[in-house]
C-alpha positions as CSV (number, residue, x, y, z in Angstrom):
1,X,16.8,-12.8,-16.6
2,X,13.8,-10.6,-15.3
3,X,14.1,-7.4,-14.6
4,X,13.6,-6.0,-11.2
5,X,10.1,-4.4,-10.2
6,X,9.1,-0.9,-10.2
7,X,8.0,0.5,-7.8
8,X,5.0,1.7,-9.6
9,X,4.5,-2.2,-10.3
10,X,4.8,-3.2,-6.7
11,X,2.5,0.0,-5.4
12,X,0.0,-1.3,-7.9
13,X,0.0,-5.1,-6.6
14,X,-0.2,-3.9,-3.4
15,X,-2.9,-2.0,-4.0
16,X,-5.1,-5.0,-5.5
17,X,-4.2,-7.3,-2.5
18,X,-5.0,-4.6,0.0
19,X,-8.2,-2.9,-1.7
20,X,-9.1,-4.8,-5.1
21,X,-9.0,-3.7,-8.6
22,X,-10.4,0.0,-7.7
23,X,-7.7,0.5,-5.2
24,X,-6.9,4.1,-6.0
25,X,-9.2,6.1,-4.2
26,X,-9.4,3.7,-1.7
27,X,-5.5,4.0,-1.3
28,X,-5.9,7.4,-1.5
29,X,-7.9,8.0,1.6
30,X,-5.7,5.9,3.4
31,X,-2.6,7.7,2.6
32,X,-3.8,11.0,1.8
33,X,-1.8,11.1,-1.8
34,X,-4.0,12.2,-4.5
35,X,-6.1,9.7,-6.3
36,X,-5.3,11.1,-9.5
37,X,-1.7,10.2,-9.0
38,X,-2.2,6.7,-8.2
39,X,-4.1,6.6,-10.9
40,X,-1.5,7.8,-13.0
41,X,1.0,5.3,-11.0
42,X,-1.4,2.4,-11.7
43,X,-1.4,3.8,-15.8
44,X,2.5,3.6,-15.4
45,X,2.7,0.1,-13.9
46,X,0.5,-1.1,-16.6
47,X,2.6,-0.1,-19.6
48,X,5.7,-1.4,-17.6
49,X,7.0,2.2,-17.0
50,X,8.0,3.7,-13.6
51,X,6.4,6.8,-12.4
52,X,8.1,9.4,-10.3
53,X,6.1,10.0,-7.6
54,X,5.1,5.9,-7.0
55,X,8.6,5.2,-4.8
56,X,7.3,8.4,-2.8
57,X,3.6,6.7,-2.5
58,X,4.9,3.2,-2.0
59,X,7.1,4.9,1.5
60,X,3.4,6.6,2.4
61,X,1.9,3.7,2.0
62,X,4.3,1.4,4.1
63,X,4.0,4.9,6.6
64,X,0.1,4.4,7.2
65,X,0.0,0.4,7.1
66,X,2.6,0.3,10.0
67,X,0.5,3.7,11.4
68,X,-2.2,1.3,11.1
69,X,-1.1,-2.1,13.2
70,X,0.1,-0.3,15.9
71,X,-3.6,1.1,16.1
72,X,-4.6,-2.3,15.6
73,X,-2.3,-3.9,17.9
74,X,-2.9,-1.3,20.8
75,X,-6.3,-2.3,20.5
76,X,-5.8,-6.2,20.6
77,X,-3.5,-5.3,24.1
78,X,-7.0,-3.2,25.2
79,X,-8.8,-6.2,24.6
80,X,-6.5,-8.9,26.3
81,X,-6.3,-11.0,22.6
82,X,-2.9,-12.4,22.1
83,X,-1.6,-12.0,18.6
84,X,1.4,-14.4,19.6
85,X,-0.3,-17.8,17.9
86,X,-1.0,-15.2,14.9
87,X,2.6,-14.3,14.3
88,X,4.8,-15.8,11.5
């Protein structure tokens, strides 16, 4: 049976799918955490191990992507575009 996912693991997917293989400094500026400690957290998820500040990066992240669609959705409602046929 697999084991469950670190967070450090999931922070680090996350950060390819969002910014690409370079995502810590890009992550970084989004959030505001350090870029040296995702880069640590991304070090971590490699070798499997969980980092202690990642579950605390992985909430700030989550934070600034919802901070993010209600930017973008405010905007869209500005604009008059319907996001309704874009919705899953």
């Amino acid at each position: 049976m697999a084991r469950p996912a670190l967070a450090s693991e999931t922070l680090a997917e996350l950060g390819v799918q969002i910014f690409g293989p370079d995502w810590a400094a890009s992550m970084g500026r989004l959030t505001g955490i350090n870029a040296r400690t995702l880069l640590r957290v991304k070090a971590s998820a490699a070798a499997g191990e969980e980092y202690p500040a990642a579950r605390g990066a992985l909430a700030e992240l989550v934070t600034a992507l919802n901070r993010v669609a209600g930017l973008a959705r405010s905007e869209a409602d500005r604009l008059g575009v319907s996001l309704r046929s874009h919705e899953s």
